[in-house]
PADOMI-862032 format. One record per residue: residue number from 1; residue in three letters; z, y, x negated of N, C-alpha, C in turn. Coordinates in Angstrom, 1 decimal, decimal comma, always signed. Layout:
<atoms>
(atom NUM ALA (Z Y X) (Z Y X) (Z Y X))
...
</atoms>
This chain:
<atoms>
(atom 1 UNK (+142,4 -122,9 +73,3) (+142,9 -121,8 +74,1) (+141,8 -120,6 +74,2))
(atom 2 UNK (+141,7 -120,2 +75,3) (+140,8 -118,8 +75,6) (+141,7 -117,3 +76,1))
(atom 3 UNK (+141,5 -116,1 +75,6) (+142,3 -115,0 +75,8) (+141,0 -114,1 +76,6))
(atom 4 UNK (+141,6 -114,0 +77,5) (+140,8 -112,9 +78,8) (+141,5 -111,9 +78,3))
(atom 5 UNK (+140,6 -110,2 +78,0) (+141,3 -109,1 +78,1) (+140,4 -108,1 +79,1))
(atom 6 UNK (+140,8 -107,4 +80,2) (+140,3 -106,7 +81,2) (+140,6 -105,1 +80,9))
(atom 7 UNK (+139,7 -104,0 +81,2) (+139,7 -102,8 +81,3) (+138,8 -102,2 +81,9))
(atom 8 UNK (+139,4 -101,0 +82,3) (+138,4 -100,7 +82,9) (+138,6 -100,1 +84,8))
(atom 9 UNK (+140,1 -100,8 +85,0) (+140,0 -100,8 +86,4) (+141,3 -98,7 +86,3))
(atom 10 UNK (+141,5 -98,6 +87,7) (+142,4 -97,0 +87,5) (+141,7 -96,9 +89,3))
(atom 11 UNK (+141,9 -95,5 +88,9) (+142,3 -94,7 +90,6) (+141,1 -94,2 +91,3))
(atom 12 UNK (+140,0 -94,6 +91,7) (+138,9 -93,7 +92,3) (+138,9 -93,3 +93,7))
(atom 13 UNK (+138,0 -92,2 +93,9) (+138,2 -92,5 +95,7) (+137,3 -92,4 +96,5))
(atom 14 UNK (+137,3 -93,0 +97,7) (+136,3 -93,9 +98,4) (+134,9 -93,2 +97,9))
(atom 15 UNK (+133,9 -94,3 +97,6) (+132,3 -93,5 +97,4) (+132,3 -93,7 +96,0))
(atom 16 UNK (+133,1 -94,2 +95,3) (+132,9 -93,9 +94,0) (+132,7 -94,8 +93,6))
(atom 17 UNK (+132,6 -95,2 +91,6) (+132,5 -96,2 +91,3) (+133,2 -96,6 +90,2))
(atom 18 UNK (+133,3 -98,0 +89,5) (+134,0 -97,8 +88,7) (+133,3 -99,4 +87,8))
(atom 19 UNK (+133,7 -99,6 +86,7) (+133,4 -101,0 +85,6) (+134,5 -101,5 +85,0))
(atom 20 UNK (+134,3 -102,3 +85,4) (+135,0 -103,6 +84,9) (+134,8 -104,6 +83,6))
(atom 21 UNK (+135,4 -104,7 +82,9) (+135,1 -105,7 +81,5) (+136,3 -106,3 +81,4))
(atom 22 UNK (+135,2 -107,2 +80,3) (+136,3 -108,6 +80,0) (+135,7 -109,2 +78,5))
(atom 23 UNK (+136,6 -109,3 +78,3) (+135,9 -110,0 +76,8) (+136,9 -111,5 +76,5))
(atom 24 UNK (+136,5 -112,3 +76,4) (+136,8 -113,5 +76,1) (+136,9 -113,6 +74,4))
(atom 25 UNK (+138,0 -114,3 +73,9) (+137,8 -114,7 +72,7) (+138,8 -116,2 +72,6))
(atom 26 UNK (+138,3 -117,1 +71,4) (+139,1 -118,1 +71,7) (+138,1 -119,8 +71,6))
(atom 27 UNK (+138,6 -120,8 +72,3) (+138,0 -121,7 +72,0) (+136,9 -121,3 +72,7))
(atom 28 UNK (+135,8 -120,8 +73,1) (+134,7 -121,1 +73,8) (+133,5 -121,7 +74,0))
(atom 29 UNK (+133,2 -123,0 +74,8) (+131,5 -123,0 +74,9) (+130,6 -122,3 +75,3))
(atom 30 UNK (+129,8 -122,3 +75,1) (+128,6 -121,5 +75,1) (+128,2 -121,9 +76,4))
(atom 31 UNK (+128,2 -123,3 +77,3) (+127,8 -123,6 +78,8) (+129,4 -122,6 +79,5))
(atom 32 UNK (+129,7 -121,8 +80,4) (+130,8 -121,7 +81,3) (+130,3 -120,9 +82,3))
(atom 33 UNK (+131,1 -120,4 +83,0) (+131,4 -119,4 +84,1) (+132,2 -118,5 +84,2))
(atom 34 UNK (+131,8 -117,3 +84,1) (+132,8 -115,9 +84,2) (+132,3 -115,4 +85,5))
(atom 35 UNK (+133,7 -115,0 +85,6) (+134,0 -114,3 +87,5) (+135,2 -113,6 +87,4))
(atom 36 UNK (+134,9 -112,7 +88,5) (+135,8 -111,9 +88,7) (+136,7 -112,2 +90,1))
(atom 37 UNK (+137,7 -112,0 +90,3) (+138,8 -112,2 +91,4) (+139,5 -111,4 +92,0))
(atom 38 UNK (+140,1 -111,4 +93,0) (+140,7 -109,9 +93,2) (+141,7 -110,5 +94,2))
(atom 39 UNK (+142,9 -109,4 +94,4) (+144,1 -110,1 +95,3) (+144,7 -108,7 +95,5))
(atom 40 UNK (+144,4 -108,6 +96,9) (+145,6 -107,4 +97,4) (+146,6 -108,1 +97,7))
(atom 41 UNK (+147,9 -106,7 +98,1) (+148,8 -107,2 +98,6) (+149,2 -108,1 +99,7))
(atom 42 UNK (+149,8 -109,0 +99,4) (+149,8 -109,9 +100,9) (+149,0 -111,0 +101,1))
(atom 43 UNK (+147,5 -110,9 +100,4) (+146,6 -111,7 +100,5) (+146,8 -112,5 +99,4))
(atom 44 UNK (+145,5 -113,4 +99,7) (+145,9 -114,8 +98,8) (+143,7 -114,0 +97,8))
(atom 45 UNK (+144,7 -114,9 +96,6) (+143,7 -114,4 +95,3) (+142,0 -114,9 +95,8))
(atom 46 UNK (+141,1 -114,1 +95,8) (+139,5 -114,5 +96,6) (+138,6 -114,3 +95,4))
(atom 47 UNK (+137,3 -114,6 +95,4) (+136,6 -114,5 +94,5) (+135,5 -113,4 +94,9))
(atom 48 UNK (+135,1 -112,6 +94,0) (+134,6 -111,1 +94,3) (+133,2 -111,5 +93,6))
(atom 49 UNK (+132,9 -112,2 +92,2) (+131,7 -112,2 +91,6) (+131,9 -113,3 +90,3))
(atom 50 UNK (+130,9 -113,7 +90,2) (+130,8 -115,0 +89,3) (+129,6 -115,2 +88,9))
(atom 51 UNK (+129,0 -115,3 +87,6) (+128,1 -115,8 +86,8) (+128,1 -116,5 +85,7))
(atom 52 UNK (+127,1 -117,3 +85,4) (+126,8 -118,5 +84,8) (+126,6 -117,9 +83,4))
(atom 53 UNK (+126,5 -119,3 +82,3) (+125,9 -118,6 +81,4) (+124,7 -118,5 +81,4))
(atom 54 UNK (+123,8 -119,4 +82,2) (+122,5 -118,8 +82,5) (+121,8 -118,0 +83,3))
(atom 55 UNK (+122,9 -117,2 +83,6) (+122,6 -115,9 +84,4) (+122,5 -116,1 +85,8))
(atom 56 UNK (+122,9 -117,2 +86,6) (+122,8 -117,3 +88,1) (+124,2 -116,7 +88,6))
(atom 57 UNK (+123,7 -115,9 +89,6) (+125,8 -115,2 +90,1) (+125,9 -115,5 +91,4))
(atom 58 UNK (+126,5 -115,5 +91,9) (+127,2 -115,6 +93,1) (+128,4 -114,2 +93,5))
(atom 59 UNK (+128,2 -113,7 +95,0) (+128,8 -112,5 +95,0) (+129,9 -113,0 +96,6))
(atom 60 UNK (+130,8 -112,6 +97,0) (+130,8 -112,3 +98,4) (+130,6 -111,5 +99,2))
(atom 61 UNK (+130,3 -111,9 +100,3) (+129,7 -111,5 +101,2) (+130,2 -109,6 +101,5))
(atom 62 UNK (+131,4 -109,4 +101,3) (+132,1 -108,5 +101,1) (+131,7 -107,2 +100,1))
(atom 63 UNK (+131,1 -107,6 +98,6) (+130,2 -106,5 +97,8) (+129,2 -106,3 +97,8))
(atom 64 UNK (+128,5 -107,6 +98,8) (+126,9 -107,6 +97,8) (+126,2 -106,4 +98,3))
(atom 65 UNK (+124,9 -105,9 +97,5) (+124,8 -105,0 +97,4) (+125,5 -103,6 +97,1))
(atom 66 UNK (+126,5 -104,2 +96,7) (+127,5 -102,8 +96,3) (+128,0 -103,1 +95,0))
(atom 67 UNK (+128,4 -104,4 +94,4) (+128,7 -104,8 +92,9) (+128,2 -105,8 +92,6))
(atom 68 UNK (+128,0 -105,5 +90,8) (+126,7 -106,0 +90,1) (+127,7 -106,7 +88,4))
(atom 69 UNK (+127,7 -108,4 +89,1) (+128,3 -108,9 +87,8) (+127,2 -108,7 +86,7))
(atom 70 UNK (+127,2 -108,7 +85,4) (+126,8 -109,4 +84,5) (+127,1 -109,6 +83,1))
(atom 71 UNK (+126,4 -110,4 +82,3) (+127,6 -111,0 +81,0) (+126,4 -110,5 +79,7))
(atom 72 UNK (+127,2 -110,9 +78,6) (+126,4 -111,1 +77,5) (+126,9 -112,1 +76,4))
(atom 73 UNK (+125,8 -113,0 +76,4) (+126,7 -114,1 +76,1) (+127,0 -114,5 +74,6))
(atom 74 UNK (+126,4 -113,2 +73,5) (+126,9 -113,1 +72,5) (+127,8 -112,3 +72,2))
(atom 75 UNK (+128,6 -111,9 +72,9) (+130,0 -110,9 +72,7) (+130,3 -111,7 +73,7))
(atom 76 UNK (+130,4 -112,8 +74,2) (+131,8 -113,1 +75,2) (+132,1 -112,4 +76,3))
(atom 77 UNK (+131,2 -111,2 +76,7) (+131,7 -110,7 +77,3) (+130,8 -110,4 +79,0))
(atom 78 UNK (+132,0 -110,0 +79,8) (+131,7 -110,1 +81,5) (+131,7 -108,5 +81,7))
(atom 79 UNK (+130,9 -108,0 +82,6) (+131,0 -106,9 +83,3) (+130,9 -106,8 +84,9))
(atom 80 UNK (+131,7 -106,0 +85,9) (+131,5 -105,5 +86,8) (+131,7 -104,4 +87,3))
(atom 81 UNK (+130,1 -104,2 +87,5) (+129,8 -102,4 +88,1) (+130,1 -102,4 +89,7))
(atom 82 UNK (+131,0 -102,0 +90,2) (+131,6 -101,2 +91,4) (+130,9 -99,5 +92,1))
(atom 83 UNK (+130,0 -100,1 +93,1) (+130,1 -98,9 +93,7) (+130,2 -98,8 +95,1))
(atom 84 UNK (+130,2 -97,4 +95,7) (+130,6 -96,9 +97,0) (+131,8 -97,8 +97,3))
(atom 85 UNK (+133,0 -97,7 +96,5) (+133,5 -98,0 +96,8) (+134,8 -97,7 +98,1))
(atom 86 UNK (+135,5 -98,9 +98,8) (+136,2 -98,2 +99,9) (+137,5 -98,5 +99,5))
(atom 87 UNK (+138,4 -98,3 +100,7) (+139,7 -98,2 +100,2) (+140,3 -100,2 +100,3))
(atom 88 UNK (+139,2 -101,1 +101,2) (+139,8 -102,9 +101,1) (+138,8 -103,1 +99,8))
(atom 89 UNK (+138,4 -102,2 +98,9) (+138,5 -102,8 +97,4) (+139,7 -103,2 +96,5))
(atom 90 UNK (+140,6 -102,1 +97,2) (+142,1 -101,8 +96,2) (+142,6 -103,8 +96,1))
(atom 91 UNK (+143,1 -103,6 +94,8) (+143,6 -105,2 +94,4) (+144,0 -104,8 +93,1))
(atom 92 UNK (+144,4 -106,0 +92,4) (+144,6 -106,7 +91,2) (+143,2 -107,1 +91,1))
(atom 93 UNK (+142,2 -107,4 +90,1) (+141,4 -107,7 +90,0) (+141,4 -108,4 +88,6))
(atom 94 UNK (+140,8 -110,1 +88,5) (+141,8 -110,9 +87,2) (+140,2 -111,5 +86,4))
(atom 95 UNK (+139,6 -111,4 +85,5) (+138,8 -112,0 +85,1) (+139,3 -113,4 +84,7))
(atom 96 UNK (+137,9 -114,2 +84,8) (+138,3 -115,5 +85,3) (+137,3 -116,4 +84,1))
(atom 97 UNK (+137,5 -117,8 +83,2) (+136,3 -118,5 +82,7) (+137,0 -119,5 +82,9))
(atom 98 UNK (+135,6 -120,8 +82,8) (+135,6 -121,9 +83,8) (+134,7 -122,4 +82,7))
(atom 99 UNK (+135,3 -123,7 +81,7) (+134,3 -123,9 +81,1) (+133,7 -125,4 +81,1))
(atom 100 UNK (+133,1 -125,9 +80,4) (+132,4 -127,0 +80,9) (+133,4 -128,2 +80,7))
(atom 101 UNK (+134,5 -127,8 +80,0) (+135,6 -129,3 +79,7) (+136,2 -128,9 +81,3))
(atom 102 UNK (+135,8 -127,9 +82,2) (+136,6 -127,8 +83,0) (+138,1 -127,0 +83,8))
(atom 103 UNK (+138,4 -126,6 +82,2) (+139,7 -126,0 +81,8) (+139,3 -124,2 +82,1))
(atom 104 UNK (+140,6 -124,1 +83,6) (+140,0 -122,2 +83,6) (+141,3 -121,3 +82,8))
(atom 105 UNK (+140,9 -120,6 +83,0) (+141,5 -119,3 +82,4) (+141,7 -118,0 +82,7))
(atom 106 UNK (+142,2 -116,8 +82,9) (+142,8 -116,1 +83,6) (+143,2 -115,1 +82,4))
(atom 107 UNK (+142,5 -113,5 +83,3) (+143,1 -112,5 +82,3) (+144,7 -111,6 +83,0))
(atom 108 UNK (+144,9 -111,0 +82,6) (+146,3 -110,4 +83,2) (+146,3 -109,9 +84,2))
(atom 109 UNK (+144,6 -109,3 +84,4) (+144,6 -108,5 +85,9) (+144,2 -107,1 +85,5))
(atom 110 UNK (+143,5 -106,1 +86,4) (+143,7 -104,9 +86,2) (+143,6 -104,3 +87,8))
(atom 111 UNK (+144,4 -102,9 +87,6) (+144,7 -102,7 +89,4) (+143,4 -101,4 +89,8))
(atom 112 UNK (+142,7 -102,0 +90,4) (+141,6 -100,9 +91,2) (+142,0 -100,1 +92,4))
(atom 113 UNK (+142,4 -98,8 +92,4) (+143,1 -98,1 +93,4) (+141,8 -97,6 +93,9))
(atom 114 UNK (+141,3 -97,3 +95,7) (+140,8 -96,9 +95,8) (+141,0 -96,0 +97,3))
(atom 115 UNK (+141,2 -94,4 +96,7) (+141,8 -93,7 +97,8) (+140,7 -93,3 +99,2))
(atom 116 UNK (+141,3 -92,9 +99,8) (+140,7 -92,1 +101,4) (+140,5 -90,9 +101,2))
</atoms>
């Protein structure tokens, strides 16, 4: 078993920025994939940012240049820096590990408000 715990997310408004963490603890390999997800209302859950353990990330097309995953892979742990942010950031935002048995995992969520 793997325990995702997320913080970090709250209220900012437009332009601003905000960080994201995650710390994993639990069975883990040392090969996986940490990402971040995000789900507004209504919408179906999308992928916002994702990196390897050897450091290759993938973003969509939606932040890049505006959020910056990265990990450290001896604390388990994931980060995402958010900036200029607008108000189609607002979501549930769920950290995410994917590891090499295949088996993912999922943190509770944290809610990123972002006003006008």
């Amino acid at each position: 078993q793997v325990q995702l715990v997320e913080s970090g997310g709250g209220l900012v408004q437009a332009g601003g920025s905000l960080r994201l963490s995650c710390a994993a603890s639990g069975s883990i390999v040392s090969t996986n994939v940490m990402g971040w997800y995000r789900q507004a209302p209504g919408k179906e859950r999308e992928l916002v940012a994702r990196i390897s353990s050897g450091g290759s990330t993938n973003y969509a097309d939606s932040v890049k240049g505006r959020f910056t995953i990265s990990r450290d892979n001896a604390k388990n742990t994931v980060h995402l820096q958010m900036n200029t942010l607008t108000p189609e950031d607002t979501a549930v935002y769920y950290c995410h590990i994917k590891l090499v048995t295949m088996m993912n995992y999922w943190g509770q969520g944290t809610q990123v408000t972002v006003s006008s």
